[in-house]
N, CA, C and O atoms as a GROMACS GRO file, in nm:
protein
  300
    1UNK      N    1  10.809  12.006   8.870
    1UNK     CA    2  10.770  11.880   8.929
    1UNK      C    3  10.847  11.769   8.860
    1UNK      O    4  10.830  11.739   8.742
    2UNK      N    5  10.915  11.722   8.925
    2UNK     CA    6  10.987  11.594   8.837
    2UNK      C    7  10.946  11.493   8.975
    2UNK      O    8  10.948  11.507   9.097
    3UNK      N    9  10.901  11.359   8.850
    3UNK     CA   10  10.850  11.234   8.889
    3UNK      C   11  11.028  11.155   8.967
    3UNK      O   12  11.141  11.143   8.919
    4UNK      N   13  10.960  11.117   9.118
    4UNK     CA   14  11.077  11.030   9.131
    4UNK      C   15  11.200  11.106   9.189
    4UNK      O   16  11.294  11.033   9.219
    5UNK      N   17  11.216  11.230   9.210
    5UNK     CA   18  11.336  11.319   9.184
    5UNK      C   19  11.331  11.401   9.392
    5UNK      O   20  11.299  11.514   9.429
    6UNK      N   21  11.365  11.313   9.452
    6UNK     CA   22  11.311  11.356   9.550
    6UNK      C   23  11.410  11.448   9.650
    6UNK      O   24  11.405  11.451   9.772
    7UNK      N   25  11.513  11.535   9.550
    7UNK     CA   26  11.588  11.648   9.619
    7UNK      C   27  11.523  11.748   9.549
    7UNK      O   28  11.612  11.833   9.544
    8UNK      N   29  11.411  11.804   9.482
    8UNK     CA   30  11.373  11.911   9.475
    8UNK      C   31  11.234  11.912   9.585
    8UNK      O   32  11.157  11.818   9.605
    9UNK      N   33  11.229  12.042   9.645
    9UNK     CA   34  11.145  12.087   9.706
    9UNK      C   35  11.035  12.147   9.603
    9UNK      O   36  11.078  12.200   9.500
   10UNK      N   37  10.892  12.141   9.627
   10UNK     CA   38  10.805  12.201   9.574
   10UNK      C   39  10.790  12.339   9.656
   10UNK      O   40  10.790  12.338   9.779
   11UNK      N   41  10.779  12.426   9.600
   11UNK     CA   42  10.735  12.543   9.638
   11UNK      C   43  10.552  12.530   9.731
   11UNK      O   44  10.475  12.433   9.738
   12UNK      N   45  10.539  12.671   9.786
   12UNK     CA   46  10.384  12.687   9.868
   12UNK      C   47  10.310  12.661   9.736
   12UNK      O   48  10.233  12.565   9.730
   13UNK      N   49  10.327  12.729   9.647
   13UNK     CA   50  10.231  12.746   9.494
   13UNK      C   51  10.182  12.588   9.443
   13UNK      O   52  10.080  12.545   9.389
   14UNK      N   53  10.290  12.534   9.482
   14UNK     CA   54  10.320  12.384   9.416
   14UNK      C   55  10.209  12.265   9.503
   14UNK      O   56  10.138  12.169   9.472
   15UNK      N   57  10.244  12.337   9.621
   15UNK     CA   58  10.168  12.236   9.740
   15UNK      C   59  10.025  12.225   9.764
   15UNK      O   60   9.957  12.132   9.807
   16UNK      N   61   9.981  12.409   9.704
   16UNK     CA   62   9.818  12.444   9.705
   16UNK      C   63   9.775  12.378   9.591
   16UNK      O   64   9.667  12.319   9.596
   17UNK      N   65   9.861  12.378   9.458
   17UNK     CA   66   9.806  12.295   9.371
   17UNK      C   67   9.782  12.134   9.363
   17UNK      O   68   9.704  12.052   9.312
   18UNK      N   69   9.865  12.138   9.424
   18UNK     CA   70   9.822  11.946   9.433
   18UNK      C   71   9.736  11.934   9.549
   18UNK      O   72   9.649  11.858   9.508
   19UNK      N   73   9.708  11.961   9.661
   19UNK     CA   74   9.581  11.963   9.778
   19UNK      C   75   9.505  12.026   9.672
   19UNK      O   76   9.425  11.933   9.657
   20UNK      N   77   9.478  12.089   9.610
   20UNK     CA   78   9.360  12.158   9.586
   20UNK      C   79   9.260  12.056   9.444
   20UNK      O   80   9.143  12.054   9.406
   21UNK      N   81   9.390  11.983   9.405
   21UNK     CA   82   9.356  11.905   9.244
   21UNK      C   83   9.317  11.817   9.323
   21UNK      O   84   9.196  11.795   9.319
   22UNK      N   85   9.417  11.720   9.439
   22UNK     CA   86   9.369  11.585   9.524
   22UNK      C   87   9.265  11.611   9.584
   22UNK      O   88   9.210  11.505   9.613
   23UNK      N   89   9.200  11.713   9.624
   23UNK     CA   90   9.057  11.767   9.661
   23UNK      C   91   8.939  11.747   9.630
   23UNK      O   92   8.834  11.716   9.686
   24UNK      N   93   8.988  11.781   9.486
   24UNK     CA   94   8.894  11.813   9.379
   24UNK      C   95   8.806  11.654   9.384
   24UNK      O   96   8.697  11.619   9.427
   25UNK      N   97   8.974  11.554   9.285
   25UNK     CA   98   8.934  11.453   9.268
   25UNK      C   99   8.850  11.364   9.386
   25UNK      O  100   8.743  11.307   9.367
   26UNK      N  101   8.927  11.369   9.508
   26UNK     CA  102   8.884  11.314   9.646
   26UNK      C  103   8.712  11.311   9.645
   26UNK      O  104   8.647  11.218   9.598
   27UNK      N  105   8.664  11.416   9.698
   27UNK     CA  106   8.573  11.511   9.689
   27UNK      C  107   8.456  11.439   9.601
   27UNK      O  108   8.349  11.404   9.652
   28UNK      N  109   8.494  11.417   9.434
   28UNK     CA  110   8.398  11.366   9.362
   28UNK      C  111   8.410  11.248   9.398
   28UNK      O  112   8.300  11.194   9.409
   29UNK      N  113   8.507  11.174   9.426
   29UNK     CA  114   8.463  11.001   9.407
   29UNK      C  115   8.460  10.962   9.543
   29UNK      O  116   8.467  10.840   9.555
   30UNK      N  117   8.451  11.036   9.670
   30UNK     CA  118   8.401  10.972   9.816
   30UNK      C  119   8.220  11.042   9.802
   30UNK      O  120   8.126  10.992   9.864
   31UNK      N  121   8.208  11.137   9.727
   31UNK     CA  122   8.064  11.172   9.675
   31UNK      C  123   7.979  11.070   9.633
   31UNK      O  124   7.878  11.015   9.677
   32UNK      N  125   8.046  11.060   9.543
   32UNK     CA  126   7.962  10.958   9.389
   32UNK      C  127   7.971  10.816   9.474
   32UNK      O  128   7.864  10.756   9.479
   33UNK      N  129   8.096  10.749   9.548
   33UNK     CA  130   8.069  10.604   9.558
   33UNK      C  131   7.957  10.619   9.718
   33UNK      O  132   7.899  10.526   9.774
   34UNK      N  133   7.958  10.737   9.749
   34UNK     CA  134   7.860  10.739   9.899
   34UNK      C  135   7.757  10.727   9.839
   34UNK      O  136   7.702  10.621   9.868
   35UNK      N  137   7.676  10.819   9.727
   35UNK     CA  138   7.550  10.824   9.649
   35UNK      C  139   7.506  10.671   9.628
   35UNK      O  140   7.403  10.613   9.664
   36UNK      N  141   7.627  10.620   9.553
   36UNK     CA  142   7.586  10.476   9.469
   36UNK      C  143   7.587  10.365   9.608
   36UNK      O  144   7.479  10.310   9.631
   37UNK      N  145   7.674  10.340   9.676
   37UNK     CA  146   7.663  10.201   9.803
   37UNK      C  147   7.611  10.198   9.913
   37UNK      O  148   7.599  10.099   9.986
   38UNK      N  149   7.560  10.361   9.942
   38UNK     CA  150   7.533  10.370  10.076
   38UNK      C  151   7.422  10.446  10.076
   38UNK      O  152   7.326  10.419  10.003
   39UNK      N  153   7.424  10.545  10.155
   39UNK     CA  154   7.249  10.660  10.190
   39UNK      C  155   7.275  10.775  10.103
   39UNK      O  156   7.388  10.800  10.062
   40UNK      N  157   7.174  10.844  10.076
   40UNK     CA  158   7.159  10.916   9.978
   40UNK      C  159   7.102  11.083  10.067
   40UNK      O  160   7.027  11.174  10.032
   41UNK      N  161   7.155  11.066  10.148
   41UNK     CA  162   7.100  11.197  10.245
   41UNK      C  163   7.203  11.324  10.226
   41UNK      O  164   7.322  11.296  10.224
   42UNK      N  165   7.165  11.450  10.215
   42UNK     CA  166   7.232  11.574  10.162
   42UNK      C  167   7.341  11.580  10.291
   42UNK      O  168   7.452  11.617  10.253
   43UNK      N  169   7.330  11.550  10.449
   43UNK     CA  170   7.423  11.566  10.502
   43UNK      C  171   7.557  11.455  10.509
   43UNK      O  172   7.676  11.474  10.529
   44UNK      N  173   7.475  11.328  10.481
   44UNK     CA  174   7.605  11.256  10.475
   44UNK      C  175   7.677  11.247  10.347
   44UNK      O  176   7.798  11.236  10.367
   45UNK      N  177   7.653  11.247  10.257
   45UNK     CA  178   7.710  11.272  10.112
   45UNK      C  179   7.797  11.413  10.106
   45UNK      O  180   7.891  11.412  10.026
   46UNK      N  181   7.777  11.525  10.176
   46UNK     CA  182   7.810  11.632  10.228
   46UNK      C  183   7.985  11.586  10.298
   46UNK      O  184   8.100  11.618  10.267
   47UNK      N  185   7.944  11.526  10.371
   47UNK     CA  186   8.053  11.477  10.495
   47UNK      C  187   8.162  11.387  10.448
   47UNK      O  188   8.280  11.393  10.481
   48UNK      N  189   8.097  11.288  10.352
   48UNK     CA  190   8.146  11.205  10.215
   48UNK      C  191   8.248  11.261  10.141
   48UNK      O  192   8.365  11.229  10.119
   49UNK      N  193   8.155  11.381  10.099
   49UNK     CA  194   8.260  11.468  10.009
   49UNK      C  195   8.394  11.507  10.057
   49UNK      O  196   8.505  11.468  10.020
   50UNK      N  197   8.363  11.586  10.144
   50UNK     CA  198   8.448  11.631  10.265
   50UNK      C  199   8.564  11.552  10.310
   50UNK      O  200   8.681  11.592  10.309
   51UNK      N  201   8.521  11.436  10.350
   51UNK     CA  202   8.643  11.334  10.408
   51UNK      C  203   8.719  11.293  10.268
   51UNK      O  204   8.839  11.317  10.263
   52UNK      N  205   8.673  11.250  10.185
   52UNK     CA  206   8.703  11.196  10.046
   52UNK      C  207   8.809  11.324   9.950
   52UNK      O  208   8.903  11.302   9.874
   53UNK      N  209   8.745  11.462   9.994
   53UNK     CA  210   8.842  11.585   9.948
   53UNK      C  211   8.946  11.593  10.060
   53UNK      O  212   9.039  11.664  10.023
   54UNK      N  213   8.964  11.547  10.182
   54UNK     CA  214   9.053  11.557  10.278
   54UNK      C  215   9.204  11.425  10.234
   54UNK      O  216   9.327  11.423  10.232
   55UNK      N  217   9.131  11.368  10.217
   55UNK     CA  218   9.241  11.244  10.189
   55UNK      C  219   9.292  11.212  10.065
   55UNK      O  220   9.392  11.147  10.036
   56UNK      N  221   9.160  11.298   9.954
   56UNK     CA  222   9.239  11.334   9.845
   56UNK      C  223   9.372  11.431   9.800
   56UNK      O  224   9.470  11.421   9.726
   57UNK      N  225   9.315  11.530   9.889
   57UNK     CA  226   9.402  11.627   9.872
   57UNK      C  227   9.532  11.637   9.958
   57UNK      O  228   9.628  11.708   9.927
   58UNK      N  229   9.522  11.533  10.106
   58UNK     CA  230   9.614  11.528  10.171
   58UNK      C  231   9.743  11.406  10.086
   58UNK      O  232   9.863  11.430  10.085
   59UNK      N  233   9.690  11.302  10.034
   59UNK     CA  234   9.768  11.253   9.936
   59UNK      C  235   9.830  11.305   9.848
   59UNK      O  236   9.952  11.289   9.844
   60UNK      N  237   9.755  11.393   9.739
   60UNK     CA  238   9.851  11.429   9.660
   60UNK      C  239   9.969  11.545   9.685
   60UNK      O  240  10.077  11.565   9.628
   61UNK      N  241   9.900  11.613   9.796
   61UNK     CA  242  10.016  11.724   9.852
   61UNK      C  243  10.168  11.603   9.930
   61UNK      O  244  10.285  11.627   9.958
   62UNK      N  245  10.108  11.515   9.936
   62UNK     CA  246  10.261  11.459   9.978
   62UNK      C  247  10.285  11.386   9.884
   62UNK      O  248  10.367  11.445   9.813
   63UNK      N  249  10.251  11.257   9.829
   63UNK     CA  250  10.300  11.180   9.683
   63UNK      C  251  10.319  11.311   9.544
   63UNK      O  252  10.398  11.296   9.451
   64UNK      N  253  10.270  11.378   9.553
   64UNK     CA  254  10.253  11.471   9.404
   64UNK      C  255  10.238  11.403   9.260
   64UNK      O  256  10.128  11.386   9.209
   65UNK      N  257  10.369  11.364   9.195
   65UNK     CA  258  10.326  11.375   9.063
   65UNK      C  259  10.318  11.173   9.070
   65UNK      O  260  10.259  11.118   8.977
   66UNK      N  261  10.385  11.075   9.194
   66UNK     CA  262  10.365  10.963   9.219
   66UNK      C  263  10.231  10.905   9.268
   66UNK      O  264  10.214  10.785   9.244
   67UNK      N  265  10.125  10.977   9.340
   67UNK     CA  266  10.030  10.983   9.346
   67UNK      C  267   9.927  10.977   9.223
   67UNK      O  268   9.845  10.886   9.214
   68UNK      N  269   9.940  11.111   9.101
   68UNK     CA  270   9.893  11.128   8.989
   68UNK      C  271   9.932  10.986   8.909
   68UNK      O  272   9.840  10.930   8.848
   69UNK      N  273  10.040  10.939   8.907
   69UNK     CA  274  10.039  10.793   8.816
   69UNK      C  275   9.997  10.668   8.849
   69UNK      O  276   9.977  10.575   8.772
   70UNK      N  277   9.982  10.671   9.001
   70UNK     CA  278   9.934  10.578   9.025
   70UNK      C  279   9.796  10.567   9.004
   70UNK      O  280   9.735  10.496   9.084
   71UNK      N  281   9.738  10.619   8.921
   71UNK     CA  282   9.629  10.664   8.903
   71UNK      C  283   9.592  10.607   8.697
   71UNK      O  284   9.487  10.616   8.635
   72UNK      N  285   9.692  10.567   8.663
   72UNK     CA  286   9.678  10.614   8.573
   72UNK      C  287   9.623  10.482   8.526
   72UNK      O  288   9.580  10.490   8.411
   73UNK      N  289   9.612  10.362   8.583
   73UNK     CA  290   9.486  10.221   8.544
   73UNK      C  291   9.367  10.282   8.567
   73UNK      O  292   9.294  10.209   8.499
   74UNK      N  293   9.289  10.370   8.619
   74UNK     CA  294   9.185  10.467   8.652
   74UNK      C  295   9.154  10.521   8.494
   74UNK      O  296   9.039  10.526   8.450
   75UNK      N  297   9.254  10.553   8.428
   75UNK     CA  298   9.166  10.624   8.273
   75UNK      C  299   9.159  10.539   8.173
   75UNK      O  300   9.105  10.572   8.067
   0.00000   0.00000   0.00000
């Protein structure tokens, strides 16, 4: 993975890992900010998750390691 370097191709291996990490992250924080601003019901927090792991994970499979830094006022 090189930052910025946009003549290398990532491999399939490469692509499941970043959808699957942008997932992850997605996933918890369309969870957690649905819990905290909005309704607290098991199906929509469910659906929350879901959309929030969709757009997580669809981001980082295309930005990759530019995605991950832009991130990095977050820690």
């Amino acid at each position: 993975m090189a930052l910025g370097n946009d003549g290398v191709e990532p491999g399939r291996y490469e692509l499941r890992l970043r959808f699957g990490c942008g997932f992850v992250l997605g996933a918890t924080v369309g969870a957690s900010n649905w819990v905290s601003f909005m309704d607290f019901s098991w199906l929509s927090t469910v659906l929350a998750a879901l959309g929030g792991g969709l757009v997580g994970g669809t981001l980082a499979r295309h930005w990759g390691d530019r995605f991950w830094a832009s991130l990095r006022w977050w820690t």
